[in-house]
C-alpha positions in Angstrom: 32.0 24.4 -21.6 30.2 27.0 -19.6 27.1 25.7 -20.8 28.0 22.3 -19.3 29.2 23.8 -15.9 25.4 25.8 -15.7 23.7 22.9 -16.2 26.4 20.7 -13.6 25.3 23.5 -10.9 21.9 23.5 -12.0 21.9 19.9 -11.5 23.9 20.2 -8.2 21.6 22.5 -6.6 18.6 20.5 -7.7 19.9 17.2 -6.0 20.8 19.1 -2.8 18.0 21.0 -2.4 15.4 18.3 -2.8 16.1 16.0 -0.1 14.0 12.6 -0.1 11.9 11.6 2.7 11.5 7.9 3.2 9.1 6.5 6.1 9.2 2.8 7.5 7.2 1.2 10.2 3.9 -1.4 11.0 0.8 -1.6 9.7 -2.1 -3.5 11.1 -5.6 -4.3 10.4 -6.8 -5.8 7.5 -3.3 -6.1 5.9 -0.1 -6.7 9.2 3.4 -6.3 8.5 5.9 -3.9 7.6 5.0 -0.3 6.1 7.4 1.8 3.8 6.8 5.4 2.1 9.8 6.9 -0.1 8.6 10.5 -1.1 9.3 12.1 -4.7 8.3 15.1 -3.4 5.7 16.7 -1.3 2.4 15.7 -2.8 3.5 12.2 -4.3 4.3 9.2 -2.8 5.3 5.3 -2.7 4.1 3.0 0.1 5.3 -0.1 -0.3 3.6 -2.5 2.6 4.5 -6.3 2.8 2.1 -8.1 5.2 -0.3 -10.6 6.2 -4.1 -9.8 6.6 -7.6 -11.9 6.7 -9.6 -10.7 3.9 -13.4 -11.8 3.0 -13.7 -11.7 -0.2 -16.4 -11.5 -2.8 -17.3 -13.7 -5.9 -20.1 -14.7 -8.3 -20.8 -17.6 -5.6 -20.5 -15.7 -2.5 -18.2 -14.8 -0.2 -15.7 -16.5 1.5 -12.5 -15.8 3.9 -9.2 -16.1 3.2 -5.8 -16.0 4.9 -3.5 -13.3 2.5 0.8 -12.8 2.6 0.9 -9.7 0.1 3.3 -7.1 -1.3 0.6 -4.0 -1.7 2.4 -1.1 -3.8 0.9 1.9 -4.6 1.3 5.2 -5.9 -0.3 8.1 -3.6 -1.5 11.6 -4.4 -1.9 13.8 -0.6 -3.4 16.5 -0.1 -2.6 19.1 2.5 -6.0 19.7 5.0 -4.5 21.1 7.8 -0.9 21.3 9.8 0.3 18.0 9.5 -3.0 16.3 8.2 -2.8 15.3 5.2 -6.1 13.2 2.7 -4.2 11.1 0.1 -5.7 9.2 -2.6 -4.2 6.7 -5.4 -4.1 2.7 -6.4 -1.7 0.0 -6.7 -1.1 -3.7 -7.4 -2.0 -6.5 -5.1 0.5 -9.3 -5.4 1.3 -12.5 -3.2 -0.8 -16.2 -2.3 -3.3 -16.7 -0.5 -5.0 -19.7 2.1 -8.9 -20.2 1.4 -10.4 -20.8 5.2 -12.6 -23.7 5.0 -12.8 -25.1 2.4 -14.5 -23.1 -0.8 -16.1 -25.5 -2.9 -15.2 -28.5 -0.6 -11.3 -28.0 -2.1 -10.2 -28.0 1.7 -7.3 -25.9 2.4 -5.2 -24.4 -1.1 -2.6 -21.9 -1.4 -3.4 -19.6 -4.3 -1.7 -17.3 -6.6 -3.1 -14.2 -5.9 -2.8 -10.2 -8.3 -5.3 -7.7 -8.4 -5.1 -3.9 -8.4 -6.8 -1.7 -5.5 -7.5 1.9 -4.9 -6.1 3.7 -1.5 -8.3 6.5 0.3 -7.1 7.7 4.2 -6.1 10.4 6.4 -2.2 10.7 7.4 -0.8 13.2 10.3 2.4 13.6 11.1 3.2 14.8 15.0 5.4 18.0 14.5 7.3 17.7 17.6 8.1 13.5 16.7 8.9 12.7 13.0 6.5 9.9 13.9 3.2 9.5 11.1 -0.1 8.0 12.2 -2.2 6.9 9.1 -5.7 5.6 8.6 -6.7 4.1 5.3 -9.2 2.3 3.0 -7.9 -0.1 0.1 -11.1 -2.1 -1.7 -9.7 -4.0 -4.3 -10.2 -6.4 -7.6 -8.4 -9.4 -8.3 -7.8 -13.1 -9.6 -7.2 -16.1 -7.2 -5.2 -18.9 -9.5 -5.0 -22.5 -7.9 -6.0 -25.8 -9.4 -8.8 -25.9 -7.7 -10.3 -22.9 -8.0 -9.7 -19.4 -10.6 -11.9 -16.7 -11.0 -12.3 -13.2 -9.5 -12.5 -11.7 -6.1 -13.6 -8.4 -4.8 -11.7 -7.4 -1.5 -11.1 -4.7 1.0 -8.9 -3.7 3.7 -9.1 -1.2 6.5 -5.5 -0.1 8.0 -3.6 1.8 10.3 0.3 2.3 9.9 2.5 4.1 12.4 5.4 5.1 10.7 9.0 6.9 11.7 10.2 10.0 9.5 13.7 9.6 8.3 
């Protein structure tokens, strides 16, 4: 029994001194929508964004733009630099459909299926007087296009800036 009650306060004590930190807001930029970040703790990091971006993207017969709605998870690593600014680094998935501009292939206009994976580099600072965060990042990424029309792989990237509030 007392072993149970150590480990009920141990537990306790855990759960109330480790409070978790979410962040919601905007992003805009290559991806522009809604921004979330739920922390685990003070290093690691969720950021969920659901948006809508223009991306050019890359294949074995050349480039081509394209009209993205996208859920962009990823997992983030951050690195304290200085007070408040913070360099964070990780990856995610890319999921979501997408409009090819143009016509690719003379296909006209097709919604695709759209999953990939992407990296995440950027710079975050939080104002200590606001519990307001202003982040910059960088998000190249590799994925598949599905459609009738057209499959096959793209190479993409997305510049972003996300103002988010501190809960």
């Amino acid at each position: 029994m007392k072993k149970i009650l150590t480990l009920c306060l141990v537990v306790l004590t855990a759960v109330t001194t480790v409070k978790a930190q979410h962040e919601i807001g905007a992003i805009v930029g290559g991806l522009n929508g809604a921004s979330y970040k739920y922390w685990f703790n003070n290093s690691m990091a969720l950021q969920a964004d659901l948006a809508v971006g223009m991306t050019q993207a890359a294949t074995n017969g050349g480039s081509f733009g394209m009209w993205d709605f996208t859920l962009n998870p990823n997992f983030l690593y951050h690195f304290d630099v200085a007070s408040g600014l913070k360099v964070y680094t990780g990856g995610g998935l890319n999921l979501g459909m997408a409009s090819l501009l143009g016509g690719y292939y003379g296909y006209g206009y097709a919604i695709d299926g759209k999953f990939g994976i992407n990296a995440n580099v950027g710079l975050a600072y939080e104002i200590p007087s606001v519990p307001l965060v202003l982040a910059f990042d960088f998000r190249p990424g590799y994925g598949m296009l599905f459609t009738n029309q057209y499959q096959g792989s793209i190479f993409d990237w997305k510049l972003a800036f996300a103002v988010r509030y501190r809960l």
